[in-house]
Every structure is written in C-alpha cells, then in structure tokens.
N, C-alpha and C positions, 0 to 999 in steps of 0.2 A: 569732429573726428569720431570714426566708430570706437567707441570705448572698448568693445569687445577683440576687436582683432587689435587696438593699443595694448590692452593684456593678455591678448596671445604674445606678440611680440618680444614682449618685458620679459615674458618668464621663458620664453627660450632664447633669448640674448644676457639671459642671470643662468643661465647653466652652465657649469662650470667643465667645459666641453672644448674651451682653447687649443687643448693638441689634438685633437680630431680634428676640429676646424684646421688649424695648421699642416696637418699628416693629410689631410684631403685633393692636397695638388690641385688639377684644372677638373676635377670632378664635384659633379653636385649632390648635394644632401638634403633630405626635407626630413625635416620633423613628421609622423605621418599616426594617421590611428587615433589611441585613447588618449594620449597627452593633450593633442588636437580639442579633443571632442570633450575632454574634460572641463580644459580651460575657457572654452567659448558655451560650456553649459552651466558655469560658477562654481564646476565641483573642488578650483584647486587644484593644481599642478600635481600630477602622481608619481612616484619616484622612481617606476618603469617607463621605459623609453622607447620609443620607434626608431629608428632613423633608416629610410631607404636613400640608398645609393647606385646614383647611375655611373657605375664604374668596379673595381676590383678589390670587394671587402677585405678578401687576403692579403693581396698586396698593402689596400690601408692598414692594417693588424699591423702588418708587417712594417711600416714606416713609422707607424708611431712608436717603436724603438723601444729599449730597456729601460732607459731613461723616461720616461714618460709617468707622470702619476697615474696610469692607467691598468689595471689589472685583466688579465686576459683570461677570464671565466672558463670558455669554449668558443672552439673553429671549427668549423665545418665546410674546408673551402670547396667539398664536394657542391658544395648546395651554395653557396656565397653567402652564409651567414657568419657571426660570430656573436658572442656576448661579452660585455666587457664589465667591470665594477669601476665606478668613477665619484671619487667625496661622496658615498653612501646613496649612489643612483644604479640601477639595474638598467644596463644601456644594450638594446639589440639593435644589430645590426642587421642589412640585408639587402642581398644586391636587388634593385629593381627588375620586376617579371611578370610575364604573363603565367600561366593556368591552365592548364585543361584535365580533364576526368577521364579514364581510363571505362570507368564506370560505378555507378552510383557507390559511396563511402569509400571506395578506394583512397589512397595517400596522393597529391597532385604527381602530375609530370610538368616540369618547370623550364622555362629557358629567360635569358634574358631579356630584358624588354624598356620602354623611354616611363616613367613619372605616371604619365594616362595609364596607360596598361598596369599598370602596377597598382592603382586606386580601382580601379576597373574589375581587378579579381577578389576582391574585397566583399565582406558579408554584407556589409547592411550601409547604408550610404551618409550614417552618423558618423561611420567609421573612416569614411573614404576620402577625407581631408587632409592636407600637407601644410605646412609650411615651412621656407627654407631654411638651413639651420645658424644662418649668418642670423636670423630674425625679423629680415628687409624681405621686402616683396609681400604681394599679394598671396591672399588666403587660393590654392585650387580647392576647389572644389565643385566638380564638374558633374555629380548626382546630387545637387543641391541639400548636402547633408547638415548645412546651419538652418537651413529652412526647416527642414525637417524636425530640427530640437525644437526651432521653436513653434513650431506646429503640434509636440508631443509625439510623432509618428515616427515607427520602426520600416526601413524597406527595405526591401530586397534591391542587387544592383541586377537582376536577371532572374529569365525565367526558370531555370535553373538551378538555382542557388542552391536552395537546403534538400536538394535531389540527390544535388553533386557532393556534398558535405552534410548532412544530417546532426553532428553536432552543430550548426549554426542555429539549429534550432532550441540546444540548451543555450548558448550566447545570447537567442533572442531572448529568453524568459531572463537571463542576468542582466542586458539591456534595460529592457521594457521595467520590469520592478525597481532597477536601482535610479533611472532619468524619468518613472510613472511615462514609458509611450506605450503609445497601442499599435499593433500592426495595420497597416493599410491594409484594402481589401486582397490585394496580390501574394503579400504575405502573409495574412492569414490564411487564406487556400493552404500557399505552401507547405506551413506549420500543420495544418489539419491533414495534409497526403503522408507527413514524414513519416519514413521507419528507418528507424533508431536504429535497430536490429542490423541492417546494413555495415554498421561502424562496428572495428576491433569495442571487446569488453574494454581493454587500456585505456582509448582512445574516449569511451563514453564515462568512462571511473572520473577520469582525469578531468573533463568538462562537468560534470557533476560535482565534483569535491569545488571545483572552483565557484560554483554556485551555492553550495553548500556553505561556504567561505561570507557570502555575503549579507550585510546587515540584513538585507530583503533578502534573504532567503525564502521562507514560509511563503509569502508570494510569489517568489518568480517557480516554488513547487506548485505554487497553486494552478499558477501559468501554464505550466506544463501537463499537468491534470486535464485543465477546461481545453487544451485543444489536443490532446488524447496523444500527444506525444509520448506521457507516462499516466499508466494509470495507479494510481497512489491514492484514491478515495479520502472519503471528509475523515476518517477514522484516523489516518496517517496524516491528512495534514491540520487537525485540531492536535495531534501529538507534537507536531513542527512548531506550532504556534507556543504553544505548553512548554516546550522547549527555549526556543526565546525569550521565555519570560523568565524562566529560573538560572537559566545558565549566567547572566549578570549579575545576581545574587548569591548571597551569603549562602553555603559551603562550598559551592564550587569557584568562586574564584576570580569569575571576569576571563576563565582561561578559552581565548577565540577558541585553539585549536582542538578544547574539548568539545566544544559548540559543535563544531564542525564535523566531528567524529561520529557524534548524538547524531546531527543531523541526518549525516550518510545512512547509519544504521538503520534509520526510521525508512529512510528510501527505501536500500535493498530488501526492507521485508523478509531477512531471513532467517536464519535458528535464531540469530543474536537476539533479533527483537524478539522473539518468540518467550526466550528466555527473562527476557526487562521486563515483557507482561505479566509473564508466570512470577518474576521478585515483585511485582510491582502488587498481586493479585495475595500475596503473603498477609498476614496480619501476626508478627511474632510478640509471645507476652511478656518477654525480658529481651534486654540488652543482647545477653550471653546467646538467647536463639536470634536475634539480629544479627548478630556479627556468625553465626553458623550459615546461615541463609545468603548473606552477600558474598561469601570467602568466594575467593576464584572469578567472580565478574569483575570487567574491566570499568570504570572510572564512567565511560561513554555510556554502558547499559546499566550504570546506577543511576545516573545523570536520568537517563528515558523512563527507569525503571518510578523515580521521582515525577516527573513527569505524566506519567500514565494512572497516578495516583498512589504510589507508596510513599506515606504520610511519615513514615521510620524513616525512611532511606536517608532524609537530612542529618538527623540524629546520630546514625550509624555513621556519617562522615564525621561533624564535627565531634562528638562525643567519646564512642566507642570504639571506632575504626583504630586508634593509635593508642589505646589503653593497654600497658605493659605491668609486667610484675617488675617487684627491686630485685628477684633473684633468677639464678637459669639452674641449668645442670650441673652444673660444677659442684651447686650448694646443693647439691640433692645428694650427690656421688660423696662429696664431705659428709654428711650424715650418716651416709652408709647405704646411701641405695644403690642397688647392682645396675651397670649399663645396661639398656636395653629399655621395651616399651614402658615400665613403669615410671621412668624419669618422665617421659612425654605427657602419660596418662594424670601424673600429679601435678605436673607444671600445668595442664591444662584446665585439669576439674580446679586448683587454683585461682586461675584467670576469672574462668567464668563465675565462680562466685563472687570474685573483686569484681567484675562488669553488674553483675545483679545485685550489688551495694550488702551483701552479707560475708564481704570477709572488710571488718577494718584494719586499722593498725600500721603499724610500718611493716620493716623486711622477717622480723622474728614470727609476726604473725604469719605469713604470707608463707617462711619455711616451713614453720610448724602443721601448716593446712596440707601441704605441699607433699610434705613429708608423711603425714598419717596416708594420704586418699593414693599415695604413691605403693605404700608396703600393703593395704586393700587391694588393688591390682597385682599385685605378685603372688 
C-alpha cells in the first residue's frame, strides 16, 4: 500500500469534520491545497483547512444549523466562501471555480466551475492536489504535484501564473525555503519577469508578513533578492539572519510575533530601520543614558537594533528597561513639593542615579534624593 496516501487518508478521515460531511447532502467536497501537500511531504497535518465544494457553500453554512459544534467565523456568499472554527481547526470553505485576470495583479473574476478547473487556477502544482473529504478515493492530481515534492521542484500550472498574480511569487520563496524546492526552468523565468509593483501595497504587506511568519524566513528573503523580485541586498539579509538567531533567546522571549515584526521592519527599509541602526550605532556609558536612548522605540526596533550590533540593547531589556522607584508623586507633594515640573524633575534625576548604582538604600533614601534635586529645579 502507498504509505503516503494511507496517511493522507487517516488524517482527513480523523478530522473532526462529521457535520459538514453530514450538512453536505448530494454535493462533493475534497480536501484541497496545503493540508494535501503537507501531509504527503511529512510536514504534519496543519490546522488550516481547504475544503472546495462542488455545490452551495451558503446554503451548506446554512444546513449545518445552530445546533452544530461549528462556529461560523465569516460568509461571503457573494463569492461562495465561508470560514468556520471546528475543535481548534481554521476550516475554509469554497465553492469550486474557474479564474481569469482582468489584467496583470488585478483581484480574480470568478464563476463556478467542476474539481479540474478548480485545481487548475491554482499557483504552483504542489498545491494543486485534492482529496475527498469522506477520506476514500483516489489522490487528483492532474499537474503531477506528488511528483513534484519529490523531485524538490516548484511549477507554475501556466504560462501565465505570476503575470496574472505576482504575489505568487512571494508564495514561491515561502514554498521553496520551507519544502528546500527549486523552481523549474518556466518558473524561474517567471519569478525573474515579476513586478511586484502591479499588486495593492495590502495585498503585498499581507503576503510578506506571511513569509515573514516563517521559520525560513531569512531564506525565502533571500529567495526573493537572487531572483530580483525584492531587492533587499546582503546588508538586509545578514540583518534577517542576525535576527533569527536572537529572537529565540534570552530577553526576548521566543515571542514569533516579535520575530516577525523585526523581520518586516528589516524588509521595508524605512525611517524604522533607520532609526535601529542609528540605536544600534549608540555606545551609552551608564544604564540611566541606556534607557534615554531606547525610550519611545518599539520592542521590533530594539530587537534589530540588537541585532545590527547594539551590545547594551539586551541589558537595557532585561535589567534597566523595568527598573522603578518605591516612591512617586504623592511622596514628593507630602514633603512639600509644589505640582508641577519639579515633581517630574526629582522623580527622575532619582531614577537615574538608582539605574547607575549611586543611589542605594530603600524608599527614605530614594525620597530624600528625590526631594533635594526636586527643590534644585524650582
């Protein structure tokens, strides 16, 4: 038995998908896309879901009833989609269709269409794989896209493709780095004609952050560099890399979606980064000018700012960045200082002498400091 398509099978006949199947009537359903392509390349069942339907996504929404353990995310029945939440799965829906282009990056024009046609308007032929969602029957796949995995190779299903859609060409670089394919010779051409520029800024943010998202990241930017899709130079991506390496460790946290933020930044190339260079290019001789110097940058351009080579920057997170007084205003105004800038002024020359290790003691010390360098400013 093919082992491969025995654990396709398994794992969409284990999804916990019974009142769809049920609410489905005499219409059919395939599994379709990255679940597909997933599981027949070892990566593991993904918790997003395809499911194309030859029939009336609305109407199914609509059958599967209040009653249903099924959450109804979004409907769209202009378009025949929906999305649903089902036991902790991201389930979309979507009626089976053809495609066509208006003209290069435009939004599709869509109409219904059988299973073929539907695999058919599809990016790359890894992708272009079904199977039924009962879990019985045969793998389609009629652009040879299991061959393909295990050949390594990225293709186009047309000549056309990333003409018609130019974001498919950031999909290819999130392909290709996360399953290591290469594009055949057709797709490479394509990837080397695209412009990006064609597509909404939304439209390319939004396929970007998603790649941005990915372990392979720093690769599939590299990806997109070597075939001039973005020009992002070794400068930007020895910073992507440098990036990867810190953001799993100690002060930031393991947090993906700071990674990802870093990442973006590094892309867009704009004031932000400008600014992580310029913290990054600092050399402060206390604490107290550390934590001057970082005030007001976000989390992402200290992350790069570290990154790019400020050696402080970690310190300033775990050390300095959360360093408080025991007292505030109130204890200053009890003493007798008048509202106004001189409470700020002492609470603050304060601080920074507790961060630069010349104020010890507990809260008497700390009012007493507080208190002299506050009636100096008045």
């Amino acid at each position: 038995m093919d082992a491969g398509l025995h654990q396709l099978r398994a794992a969409i006949a284990g999804l916990p998908l019974q009142p769809l199947r049920d609410a489905l009537g005499d219409a059919d359903a395939w599994v379709v896309g990255g679940f597909v392509r997933d599981v027949l390349a070892g990566s593991g069942a993904p918790a997003d879901i395809d499911i194309a339907v030859d029939g009336d996504v609305d109407g199914l929404v609509e059958r599967l009833g209040a009653e249903a353990p099924v959450a109804v995310d979004a409907r769209h029945a202009r378009f025949g989609t929906a999305t649903l939440g089902v036991d902790g799965l991201n389930v979309d829906l979507a009626r089976t269709r053809a495609e066509t282009y208006a003209h290069p990056g435009a939004l599709p024009d869509v109409e219904p269409a059988g299973i073929e046609a539907d695999l058919a308007r599809r990016d790359f032929s890894v992708n272009a794989m079904a199977m039924s969602l009962d879990g019985e029957g045969e793998l389609l796949d009629p652009f040879d896209g299991r061959g393909d995995l295990g050949r390594s190779t990225l293709r186009v299903l047309h000549e056309r493709s990333i003409a018609d859609d130019p974001t498919r060409a950031i999909r290819a670089a999130r392909y290709a780095s996360r399953f290591h394919l290469d594009p055949d010779a057709g797709t490479s051409a394509q990837l080397r004609a695209c412009e990006l520029a064609t597509v909404s800024a939304d439209r390319r943010h939004a396929e970007l952050a998603r790649l941005a998202a990915e372990v392979t990241a720093p690769a599939g930017f590299g990806l997109l560099d070597e075939w001039g899709v973005l020009d992002i130079g070794d400068r930007r991506l020895e910073l992507l890399e440098a990036i990867d390496g810190l953001a799993s460790e100690s002060p930031w946290g393991d947090d993906a979606e700071l990674r990802t933020r870093a990442i973006m930044l590094v892309v867009a190339g704009d004031e932000a980064l400008g600014r992580a260079l310029t913290l990054a290019g600092m050399a402060p001789e206390r604490p107290s000018e550390a934590v001057r110097l970082a005030r007001g940058h976000g989390a992402e351009e200290l992350l790069v700012a570290a990154a790019a080579g400020g050696a402080w920057v970690p310190d300033y997170i775990e050390r300095w960045r959360e360093q408080r007084l025991l007292i505030d205003g109130d204890d200053l105004i009890a003493a007798g200082i008048p509202r106004g800038p001189a409470i700020g002024a002492g609470l603050q020359g304060a601080l920074e002498r507790k961060l630069d290790g010349a104020l010890t003691g507990g809260r008497e010390a700390e009012l007493e400091l507080a208190v002299e360098l506050a009636r100096r400013s008045i």
